[in-house]
N, C-alpha and C positions, 0 to 999 in steps of 0.2 A: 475490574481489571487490576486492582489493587492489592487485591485477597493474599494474593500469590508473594507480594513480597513480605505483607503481614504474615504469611504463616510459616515463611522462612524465616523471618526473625524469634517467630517462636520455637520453631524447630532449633533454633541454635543457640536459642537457650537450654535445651536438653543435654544433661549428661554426657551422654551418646558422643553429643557431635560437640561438645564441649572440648576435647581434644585439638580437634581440627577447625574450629571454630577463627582458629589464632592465623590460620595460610587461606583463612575463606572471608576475608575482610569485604571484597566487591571492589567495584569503583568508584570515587567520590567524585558524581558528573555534578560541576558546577551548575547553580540554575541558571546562569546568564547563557551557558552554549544551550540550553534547552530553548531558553527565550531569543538566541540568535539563529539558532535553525528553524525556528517556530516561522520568524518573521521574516528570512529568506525564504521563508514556503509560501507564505501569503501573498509575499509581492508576486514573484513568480508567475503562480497558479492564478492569483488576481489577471494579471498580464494578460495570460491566455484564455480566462475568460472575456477581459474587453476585446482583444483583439478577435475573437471570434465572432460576436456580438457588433461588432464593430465592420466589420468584413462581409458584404454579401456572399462571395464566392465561398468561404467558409458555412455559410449555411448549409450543411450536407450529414446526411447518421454518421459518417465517420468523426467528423471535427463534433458536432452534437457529442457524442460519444467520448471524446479525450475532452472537451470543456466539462463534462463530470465529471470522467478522472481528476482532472484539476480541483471543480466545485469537492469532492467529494477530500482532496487530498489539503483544502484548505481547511475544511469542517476537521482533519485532524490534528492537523497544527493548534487552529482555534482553541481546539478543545481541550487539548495539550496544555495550552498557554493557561486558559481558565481555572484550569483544574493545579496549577502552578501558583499563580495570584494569587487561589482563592485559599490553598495554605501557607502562601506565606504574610495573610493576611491577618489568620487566623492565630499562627505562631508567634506574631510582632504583637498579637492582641490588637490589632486596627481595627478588627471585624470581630464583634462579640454578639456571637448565637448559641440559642440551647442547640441541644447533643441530636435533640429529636431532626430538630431545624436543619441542621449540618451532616445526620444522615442523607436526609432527602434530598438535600444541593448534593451531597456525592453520589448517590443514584441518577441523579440527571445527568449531573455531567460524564459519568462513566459509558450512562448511556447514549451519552451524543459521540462519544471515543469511540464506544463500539461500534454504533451505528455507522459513523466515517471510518472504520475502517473494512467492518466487512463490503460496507459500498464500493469501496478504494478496489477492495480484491475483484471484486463484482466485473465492475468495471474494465480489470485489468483484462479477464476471462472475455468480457464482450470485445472490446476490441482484439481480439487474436481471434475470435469466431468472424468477425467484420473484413478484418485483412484476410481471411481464410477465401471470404465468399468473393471478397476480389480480384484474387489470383483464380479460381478454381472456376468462378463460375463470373466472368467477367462480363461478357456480352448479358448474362442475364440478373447484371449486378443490381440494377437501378425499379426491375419489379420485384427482385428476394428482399430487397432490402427497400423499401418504400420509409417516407417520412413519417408513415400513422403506423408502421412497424417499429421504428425508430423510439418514434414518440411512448407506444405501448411498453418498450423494453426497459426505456429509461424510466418510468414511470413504475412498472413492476418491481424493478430494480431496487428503488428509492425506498418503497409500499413494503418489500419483502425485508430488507433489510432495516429499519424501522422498527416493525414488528419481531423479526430473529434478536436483535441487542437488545428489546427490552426483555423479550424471554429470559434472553440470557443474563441478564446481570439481575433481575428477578431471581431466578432461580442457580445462580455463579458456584453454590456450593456442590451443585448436581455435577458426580461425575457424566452423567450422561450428555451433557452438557457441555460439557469439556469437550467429552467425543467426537460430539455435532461436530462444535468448532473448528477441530482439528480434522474432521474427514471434510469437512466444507475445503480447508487448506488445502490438501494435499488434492482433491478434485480438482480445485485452480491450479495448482503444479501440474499435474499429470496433463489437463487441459490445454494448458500450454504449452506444453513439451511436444506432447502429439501432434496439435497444428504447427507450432513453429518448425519443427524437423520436418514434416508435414512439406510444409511451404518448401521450407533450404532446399529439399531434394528435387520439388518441381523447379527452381531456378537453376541448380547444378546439371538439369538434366537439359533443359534450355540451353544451360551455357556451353554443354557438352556437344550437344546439337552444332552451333554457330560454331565451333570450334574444328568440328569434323569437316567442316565444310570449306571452312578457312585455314592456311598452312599455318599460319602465328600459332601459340596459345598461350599466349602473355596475358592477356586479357580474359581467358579463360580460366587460368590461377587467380589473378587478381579479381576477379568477378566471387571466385568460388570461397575466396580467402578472407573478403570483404564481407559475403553473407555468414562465413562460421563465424567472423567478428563481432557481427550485428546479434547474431542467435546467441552466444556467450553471454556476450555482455546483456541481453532481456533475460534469460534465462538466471545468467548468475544475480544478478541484481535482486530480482525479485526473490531468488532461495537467500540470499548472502541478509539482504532487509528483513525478510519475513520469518526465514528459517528457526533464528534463536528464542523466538515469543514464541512458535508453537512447540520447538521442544521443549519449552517452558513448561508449556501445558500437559504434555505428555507424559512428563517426570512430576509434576503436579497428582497424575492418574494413576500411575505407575510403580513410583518409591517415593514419597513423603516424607519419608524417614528420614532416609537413607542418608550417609554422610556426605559422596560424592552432591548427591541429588540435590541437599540443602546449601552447599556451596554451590551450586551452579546457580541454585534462584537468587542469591546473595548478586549477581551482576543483573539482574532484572532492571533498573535504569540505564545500563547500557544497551538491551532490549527496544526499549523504548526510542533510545535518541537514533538506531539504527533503520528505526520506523518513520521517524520524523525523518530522517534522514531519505529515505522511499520517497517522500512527497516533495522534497528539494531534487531529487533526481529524476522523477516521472515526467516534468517536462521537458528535460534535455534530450531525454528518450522518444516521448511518444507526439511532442508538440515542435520544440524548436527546430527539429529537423524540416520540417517544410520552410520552403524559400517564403510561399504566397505568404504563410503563419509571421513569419520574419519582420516582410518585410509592412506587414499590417502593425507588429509590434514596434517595430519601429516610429510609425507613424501615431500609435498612441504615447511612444515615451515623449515623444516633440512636442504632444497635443500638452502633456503634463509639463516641460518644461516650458 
């Protein structure tokens, strides 16, 4: 996951982009906001993992389901953090290993990034297929969706994505590879866009309903104005977090070269922090909105105080 900013710094030592080299400085994200987003994520995502565990009524695929979004958005922090300590541990000279040695810690660790994060997207893509089958096929919600289905999905999930990050960072210089990644991405956009507009119109068309039937339609604006709210804000979040790493990637595939191209990969730690930044925001999104969720967390921050 590195590669990229390594090979932008080499591209801007070329010639070429030697020009422009001077308006394509990046940004200089302090390590402490990486290490403060890091650790607002952990608590967080920690949170809702106890309170779910914590919670019988919360035993359910949907909550199962965002506790890995969570498990899965802490393994990116973590990993985040790790692979942060572990050079500036390295740069202070606190931590002195051969070259061989410190390839191979960075192959791990890249690969636990990876793997937290395609799992993250995973994840994202299951729950809008879970919420799908709730609205759409409600009465027949509780045999589609059984707990040994549940269990199986999270579990392929885990198994696939696992195995996909070490391909991949195995084999990081493959563009084909690249590719995967990037059509992996845009399958979870598209995915999501489809059900959630999907859903908004089956509740617009509900609210259109109760509406016809009723003289107000106060409450049919604000019902209809509420759901394009809700759809924005998932939708934009996830393209606004995810969007600058894969056109990363893509301009990675694309022009290498290029001048604009080598200046764009030049902000790649702002890439990064707007990722971390996904896993400080996924649970405002997809967990604290339940009251039951709430008010279980609440009852764990009192257990901790």
């Amino acid at each position: 996951l590195r590669e990229p900013s390594n090979a932008s710094e080499g591209n801007q030592s070329n010639a070429t982009v030697g020009a422009s080299a001077g308006r394509c400085q990046g940004l200089d994200i302090p390590n402490e906001l990486f290490l403060a987003l890091g650790l607002v994520s952990l608590v967080e995502n920690l949170l809702v993992v106890a309170a779910i565990l914590k919670n019988r009524n919360l035993h359910s695929p949907t909550y199962y389901f965002i506790g890995c979004l969570a498990v899965s958005d802490m393994l990116v922090s973590i990993s985040n953090l790790a692979e942060m300590l572990f050079m500036l541990l390295l740069e202070h000279g606190v931590l002195v290993m051969r070259p061989s040695i410190v390839r191979h810690m960075d192959s791990v660790i890249d690969t636990l990034i990876c793997s937290s994060v395609v799992s993250s997207l995973s994840f994202l893509g299951v729950i809008a297929v879970d919420r799908y089958i709730t609205i759409f096929y409600a009465l027949r919600y509780h045999s589609i969706m059984t707990l040994q289905r549940a269990v199986v999905t999270m579990a392929s999930v885990w198994l696939a994505s696992t195995a996909s990050s070490t391909v991949l960072i195995t084999y990081y210089h493959s563009n084909t590879i690249r590719l995967c990644l990037i059509g992996f991405f845009l399958f979870m956009l598209v995915l999501m866009l489809v059900l959630y507009i999907h859903m908004f119109a089956l509740a617009r068309h509900h609210l259109h309903s109760i509406s016809s039937q009723q003289k107000p339609t106060t409450a049919y604006r604000g019902g209809s104005l509420k759901g394009a709210v809700t759809l924005t804000i998932l939708l934009g979040v996830f393209f606004i977090c995810w969007g600058p790493f894969f056109f990363h990637l893509i301009l990675i595939v694309t022009c290498p070269t290029n001048p604009f191209c080598t200046c764009f990969f030049s902000y790649f730690n702002l890439f990064l922090v707007l990722m971390i930044c996904n896993s400080v925001i996924d649970p405002l999104i997809y967990a604290f909105r339940s009251q039951e969720l709430r008010r279980t967390l609440r009852e764990v921050v009192t257990c901790f105080w």
